[in-house]
VOBA-1610 file (N, C-alpha, C; in pm, whole numbers, padded with zeros to 5 digits, always signed):
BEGIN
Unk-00739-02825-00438Unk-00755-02682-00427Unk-00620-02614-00402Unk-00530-02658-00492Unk-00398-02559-00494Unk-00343-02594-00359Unk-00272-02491-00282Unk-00202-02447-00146Unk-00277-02340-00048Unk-00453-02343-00109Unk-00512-02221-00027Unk-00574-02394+00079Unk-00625-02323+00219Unk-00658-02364+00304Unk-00787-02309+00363Unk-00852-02388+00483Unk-01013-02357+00481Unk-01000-02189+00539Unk-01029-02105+00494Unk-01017-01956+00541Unk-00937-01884+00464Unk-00884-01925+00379Unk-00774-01879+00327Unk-00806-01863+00151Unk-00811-01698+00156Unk-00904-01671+00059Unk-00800-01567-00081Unk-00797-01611-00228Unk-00756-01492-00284Unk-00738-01379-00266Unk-00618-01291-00281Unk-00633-01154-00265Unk-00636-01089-00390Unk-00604-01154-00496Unk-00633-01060-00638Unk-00599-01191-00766Unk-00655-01143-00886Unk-00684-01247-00992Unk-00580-01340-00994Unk-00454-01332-00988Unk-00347-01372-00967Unk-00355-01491-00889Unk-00364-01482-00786Unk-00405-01588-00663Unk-00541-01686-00714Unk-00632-01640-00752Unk-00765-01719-00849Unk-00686-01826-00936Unk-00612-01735-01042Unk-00583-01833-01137Unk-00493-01926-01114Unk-00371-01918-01002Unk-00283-01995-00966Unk-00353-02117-00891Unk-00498-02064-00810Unk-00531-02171-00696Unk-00454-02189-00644Unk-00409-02049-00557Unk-00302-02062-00435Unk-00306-01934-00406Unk-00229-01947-00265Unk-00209-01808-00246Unk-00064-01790-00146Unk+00018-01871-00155Unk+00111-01892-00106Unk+00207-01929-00227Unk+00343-01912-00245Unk+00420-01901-00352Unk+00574-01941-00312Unk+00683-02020-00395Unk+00798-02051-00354Unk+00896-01917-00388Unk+00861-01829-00461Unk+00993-01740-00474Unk+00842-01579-00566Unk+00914-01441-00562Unk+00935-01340-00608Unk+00910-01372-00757Unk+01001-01445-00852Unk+00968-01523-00966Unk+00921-01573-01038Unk+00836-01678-00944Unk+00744-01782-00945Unk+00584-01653-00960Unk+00594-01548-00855Unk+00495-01474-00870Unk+00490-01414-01032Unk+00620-01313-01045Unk+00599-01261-01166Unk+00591-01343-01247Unk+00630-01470-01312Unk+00595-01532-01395Unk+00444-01592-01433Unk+00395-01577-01335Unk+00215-01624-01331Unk+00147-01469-01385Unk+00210-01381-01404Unk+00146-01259-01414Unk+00096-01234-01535Unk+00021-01213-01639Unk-00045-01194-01770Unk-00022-01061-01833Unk-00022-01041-01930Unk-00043-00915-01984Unk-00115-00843-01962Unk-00066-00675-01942Unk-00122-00590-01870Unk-00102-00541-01708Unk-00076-00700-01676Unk-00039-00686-01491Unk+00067-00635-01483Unk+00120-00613-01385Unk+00216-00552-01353Unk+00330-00600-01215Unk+00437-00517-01183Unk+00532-00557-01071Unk+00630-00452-01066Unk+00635-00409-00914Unk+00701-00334-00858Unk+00803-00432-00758Unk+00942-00387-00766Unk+00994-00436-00640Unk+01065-00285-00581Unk+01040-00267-00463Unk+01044-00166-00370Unk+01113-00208-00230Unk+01148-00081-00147Unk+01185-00066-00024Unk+01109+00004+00100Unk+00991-00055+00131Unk+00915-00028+00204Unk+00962-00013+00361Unk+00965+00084+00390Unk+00951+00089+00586Unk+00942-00026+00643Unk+01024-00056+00713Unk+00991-00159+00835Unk+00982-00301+00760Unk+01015-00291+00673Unk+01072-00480+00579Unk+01209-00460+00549Unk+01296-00555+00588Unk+01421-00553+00542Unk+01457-00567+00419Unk+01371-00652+00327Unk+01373-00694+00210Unk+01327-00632+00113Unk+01314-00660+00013Unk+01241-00565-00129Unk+01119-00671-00107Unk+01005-00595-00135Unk+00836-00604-00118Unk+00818-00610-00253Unk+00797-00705-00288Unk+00691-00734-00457Unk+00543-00656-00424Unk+00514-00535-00523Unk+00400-00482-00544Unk+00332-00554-00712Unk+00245-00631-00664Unk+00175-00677-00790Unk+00025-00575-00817Unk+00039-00555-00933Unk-00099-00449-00983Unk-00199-00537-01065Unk-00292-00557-01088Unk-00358-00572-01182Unk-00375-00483-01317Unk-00364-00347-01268Unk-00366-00264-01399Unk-00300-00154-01384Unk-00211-00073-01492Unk-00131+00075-01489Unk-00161+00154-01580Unk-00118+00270-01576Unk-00171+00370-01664Unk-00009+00410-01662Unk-00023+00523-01768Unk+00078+00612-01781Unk+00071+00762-01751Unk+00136+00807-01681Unk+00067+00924-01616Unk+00143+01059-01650Unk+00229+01031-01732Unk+00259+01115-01845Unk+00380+01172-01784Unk+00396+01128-01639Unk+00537+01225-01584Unk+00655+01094-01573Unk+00650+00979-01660Unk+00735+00903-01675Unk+00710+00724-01586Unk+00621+00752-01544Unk+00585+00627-01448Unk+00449+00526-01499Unk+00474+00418-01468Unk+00378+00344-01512Unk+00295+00336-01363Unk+00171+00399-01356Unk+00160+00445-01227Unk+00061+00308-01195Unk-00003+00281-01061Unk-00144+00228-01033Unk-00235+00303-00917Unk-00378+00244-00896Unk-00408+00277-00780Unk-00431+00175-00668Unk-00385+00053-00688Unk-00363-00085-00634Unk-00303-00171-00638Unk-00250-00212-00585Unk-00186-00327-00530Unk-00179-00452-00464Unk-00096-00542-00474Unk-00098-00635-00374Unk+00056-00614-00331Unk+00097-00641-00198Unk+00188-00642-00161Unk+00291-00774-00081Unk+00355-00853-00142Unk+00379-00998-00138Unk+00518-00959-00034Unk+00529-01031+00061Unk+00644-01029+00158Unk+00725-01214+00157Unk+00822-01268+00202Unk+00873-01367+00221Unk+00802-01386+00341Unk+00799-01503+00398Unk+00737-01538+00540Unk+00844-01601+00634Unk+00817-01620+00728Unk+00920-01708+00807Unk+00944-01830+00764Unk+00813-01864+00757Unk+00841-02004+00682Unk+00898-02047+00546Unk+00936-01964+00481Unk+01027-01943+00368Unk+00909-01960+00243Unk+00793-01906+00224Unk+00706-01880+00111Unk+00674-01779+00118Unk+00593-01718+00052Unk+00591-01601-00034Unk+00456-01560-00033Unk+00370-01498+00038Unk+00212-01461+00062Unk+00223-01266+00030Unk+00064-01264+00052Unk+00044-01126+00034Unk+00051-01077+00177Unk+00005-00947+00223Unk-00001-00895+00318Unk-00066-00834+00320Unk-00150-00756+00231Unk-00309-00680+00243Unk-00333-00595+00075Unk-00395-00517+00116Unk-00387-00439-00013Unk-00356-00296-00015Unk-00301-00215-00084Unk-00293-00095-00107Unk-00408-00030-00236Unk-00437+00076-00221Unk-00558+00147-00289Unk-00602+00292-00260Unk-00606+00322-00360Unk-00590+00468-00389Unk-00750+00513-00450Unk-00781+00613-00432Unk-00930+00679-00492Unk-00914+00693-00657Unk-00827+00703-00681Unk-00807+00724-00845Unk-00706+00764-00919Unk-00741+00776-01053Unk-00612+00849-01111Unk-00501+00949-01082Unk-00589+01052-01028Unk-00509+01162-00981Unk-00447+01146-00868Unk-00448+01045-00774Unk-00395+00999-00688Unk-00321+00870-00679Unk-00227+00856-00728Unk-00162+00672-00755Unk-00125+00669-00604Unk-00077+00588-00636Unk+00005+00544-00505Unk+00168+00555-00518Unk+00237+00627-00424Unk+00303+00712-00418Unk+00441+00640-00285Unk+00550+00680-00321Unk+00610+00631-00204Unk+00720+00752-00166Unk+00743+00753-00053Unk+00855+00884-00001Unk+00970+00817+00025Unk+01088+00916+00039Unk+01273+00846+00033Unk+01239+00784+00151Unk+01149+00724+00249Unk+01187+00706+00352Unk+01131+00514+00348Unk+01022+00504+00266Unk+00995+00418+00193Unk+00846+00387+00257Unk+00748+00490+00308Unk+00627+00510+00329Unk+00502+00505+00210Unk+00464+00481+00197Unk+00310+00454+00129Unk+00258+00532+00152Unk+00155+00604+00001Unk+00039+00693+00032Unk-00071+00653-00061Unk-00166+00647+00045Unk-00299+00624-00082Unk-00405+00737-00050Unk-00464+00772-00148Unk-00560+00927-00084Unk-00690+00881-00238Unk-00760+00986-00156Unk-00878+01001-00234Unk-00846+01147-00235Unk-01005+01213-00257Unk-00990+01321-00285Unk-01034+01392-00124Unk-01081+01313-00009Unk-01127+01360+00085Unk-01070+01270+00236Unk-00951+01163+00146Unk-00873+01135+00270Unk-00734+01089+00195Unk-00638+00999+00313Unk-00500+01040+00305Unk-00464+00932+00384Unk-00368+00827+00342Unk-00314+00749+00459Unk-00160+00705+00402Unk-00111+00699+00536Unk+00042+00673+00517Unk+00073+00579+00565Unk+00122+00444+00483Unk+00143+00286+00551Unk+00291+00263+00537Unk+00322+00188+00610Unk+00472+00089+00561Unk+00412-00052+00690Unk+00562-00070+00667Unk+00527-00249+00801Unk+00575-00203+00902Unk+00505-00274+01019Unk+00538-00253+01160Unk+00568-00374+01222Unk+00638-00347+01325Unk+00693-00516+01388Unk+00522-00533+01437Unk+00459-00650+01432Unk+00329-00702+01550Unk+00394-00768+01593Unk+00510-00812+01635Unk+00549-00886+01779Unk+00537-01022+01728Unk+00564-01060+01607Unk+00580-01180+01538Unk+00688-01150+01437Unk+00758-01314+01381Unk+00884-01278+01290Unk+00835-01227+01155Unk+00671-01198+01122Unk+00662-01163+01002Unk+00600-01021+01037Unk+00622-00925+00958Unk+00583-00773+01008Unk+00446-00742+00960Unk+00408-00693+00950Unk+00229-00652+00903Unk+00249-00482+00839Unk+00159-00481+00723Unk+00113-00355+00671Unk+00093-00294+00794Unk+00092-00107+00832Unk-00005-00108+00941Unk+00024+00092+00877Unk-00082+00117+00867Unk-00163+00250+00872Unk-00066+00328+00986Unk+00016+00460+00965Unk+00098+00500+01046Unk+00023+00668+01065Unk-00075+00699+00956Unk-00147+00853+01018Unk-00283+00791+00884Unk-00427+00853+00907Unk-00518+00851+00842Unk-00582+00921+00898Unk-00636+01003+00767Unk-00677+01135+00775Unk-00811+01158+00701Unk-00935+01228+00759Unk-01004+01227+00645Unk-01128+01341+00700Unk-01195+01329+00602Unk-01260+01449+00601Unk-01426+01455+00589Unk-01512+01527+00610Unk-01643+01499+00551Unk-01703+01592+00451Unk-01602+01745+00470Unk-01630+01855+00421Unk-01564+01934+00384Unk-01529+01968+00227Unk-01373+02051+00214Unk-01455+02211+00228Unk-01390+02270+00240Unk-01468+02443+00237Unk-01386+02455+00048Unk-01450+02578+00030Unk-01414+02645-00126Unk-01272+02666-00184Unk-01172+02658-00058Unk-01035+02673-00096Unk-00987+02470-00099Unk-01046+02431-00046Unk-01013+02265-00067Unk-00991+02187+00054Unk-00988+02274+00165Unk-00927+02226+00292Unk-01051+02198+00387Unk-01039+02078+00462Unk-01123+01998+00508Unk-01177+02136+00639Unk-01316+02130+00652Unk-01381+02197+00801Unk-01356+02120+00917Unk-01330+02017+00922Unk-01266+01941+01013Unk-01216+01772+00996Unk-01129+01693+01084Unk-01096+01609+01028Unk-01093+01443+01121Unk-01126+01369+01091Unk-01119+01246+01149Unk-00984+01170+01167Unk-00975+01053+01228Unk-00880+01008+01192Unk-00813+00959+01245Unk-00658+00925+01251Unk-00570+00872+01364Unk-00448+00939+01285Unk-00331+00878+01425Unk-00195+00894+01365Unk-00086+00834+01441Unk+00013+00754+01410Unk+00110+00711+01484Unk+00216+00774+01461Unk+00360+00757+01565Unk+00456+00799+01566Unk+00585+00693+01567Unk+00533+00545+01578Unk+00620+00468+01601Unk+00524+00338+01504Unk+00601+00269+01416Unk+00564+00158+01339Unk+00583+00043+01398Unk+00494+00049+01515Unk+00484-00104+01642Unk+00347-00095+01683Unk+00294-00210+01646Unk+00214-00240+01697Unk+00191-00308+01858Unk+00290-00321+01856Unk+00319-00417+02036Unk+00305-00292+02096Unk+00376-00164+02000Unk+00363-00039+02135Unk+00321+00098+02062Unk+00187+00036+02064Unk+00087+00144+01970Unk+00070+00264+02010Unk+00069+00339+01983Unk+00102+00480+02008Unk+00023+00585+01946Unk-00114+00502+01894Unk-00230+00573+01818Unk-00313+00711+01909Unk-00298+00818+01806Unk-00379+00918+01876Unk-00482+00917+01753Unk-00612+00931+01844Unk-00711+01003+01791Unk-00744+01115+01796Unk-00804+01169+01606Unk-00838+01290+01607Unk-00938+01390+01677Unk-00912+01474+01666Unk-01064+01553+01738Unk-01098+01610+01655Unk-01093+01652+01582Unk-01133+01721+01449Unk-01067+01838+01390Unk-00987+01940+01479Unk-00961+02045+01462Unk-00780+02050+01417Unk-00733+01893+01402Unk-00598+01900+01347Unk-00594+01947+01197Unk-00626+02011+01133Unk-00602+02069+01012Unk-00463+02024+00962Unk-00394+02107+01062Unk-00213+02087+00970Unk-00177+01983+00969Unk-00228+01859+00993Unk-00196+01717+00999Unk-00238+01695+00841Unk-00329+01737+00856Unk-00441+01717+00661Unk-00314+01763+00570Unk-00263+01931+00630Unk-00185+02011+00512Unk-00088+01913+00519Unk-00001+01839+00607Unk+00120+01753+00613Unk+00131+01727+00553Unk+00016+01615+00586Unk+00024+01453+00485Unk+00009+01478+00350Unk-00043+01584+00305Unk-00072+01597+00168Unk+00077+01660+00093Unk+00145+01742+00194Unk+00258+01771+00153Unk+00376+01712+00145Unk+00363+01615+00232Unk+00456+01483+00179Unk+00421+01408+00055Unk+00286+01377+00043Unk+00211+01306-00031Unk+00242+01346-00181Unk+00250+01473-00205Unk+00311+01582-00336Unk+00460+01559-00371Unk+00507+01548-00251Unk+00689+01499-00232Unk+00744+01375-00282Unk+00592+01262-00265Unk+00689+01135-00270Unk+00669+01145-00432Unk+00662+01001-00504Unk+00699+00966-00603Unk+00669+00860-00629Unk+00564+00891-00745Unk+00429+00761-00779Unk+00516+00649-00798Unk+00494+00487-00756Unk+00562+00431-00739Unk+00541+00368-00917Unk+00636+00349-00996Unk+00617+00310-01108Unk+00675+00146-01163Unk+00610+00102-01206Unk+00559-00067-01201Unk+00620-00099-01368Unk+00672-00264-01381Unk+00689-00296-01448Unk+00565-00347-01520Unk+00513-00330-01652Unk+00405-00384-01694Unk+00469-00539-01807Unk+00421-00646-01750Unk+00437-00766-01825Unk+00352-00732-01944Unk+00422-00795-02031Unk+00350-00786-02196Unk+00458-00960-02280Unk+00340-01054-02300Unk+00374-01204-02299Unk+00308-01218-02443
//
């Protein structure tokens, strides 16, 4: 059974067809990749290194980017192999997934909003971790949520979490995130064609 172990489960087709989910190099990944898939290498928050974004599928979104609304996101480990770290995912087209100069993540629907990069967890390998999420149950007629759920951090540590919860009535947190969210810049992916 490959290099997967008892618990240790695929995160996307990629990982299926290899029968593994652990990898010797960045390389080794894109080369297993098929036509149609895709690869981003990026500068994500809180990783020192460039982050392999593997897609299963891209579109063209007409403003020059080979956009997606998912991902996998592959980091080096301490132990010197090459795993995923969770997933990124977006509600749809009109929303790809998006990154800001600062090297933050956005994935949104049409009725929420979240902003990721890595945070130290107090281990030598860093973790995805949700830094504001925002969401809604009810937009009124102009588009803007009647009130809002959610969380938000100020510091990308999990050892020294710093999560506030919403009460509902943060609105300009909604207008923020969305206004960064407009700012960043759909992250655009190499599409393999073999």
């Amino acid at each position: 059974m490959g290099d997967m172990e008892i618990g240790d489960y695929p995160s996307n087709a990629l990982e299926e067809r290899a029968d593994k989910t652990t990898f010797d190099s960045y390389d080794e990944i894109i080369e297993l990749l098929e036509d149609d898939e895709a690869y981003a290498l990026v500068d994500m928050k809180g990783y020192d290194e460039k982050v392999l974004l593997v897609a299963e599928a891209v579109y063209d979104d007409l403003l020059g980017h080979m956009a997606t609304i998912n991902c996998t996101p592959y980091t080096m480990k301490s132990d010197g192999k090459v795993s995923a770290d969770s997933n990124l995912s977006s509600g749809g087209t009109a929303t790809p997934l998006s990154m800001d100069r600062e090297g933050n993540v956005f994935t949104a629907t049409h009725q929420s909003i979240d902003k990721q990069c890595y945070g130290e967890n107090g281990t030598e390998n860093p973790a995805i971790m949700i830094m504001a999420s925002v969401y809604t149950e009810e937009l009124d007629d102009n588009g803007m949520p009647k009130s809002v759920g959610g969380f938000y951090r100020t510091k990308n540590s999990v050892v020294e979490d710093d999560s506030i919860l919403l009460n509902g009535d943060e609105i300009e947190l909604w207008t923020q995130l969305w206004e960064e969210y407009e700012k960043a810049e759909p992250i655009s992916f190499t599409k393999v064609s073999k």
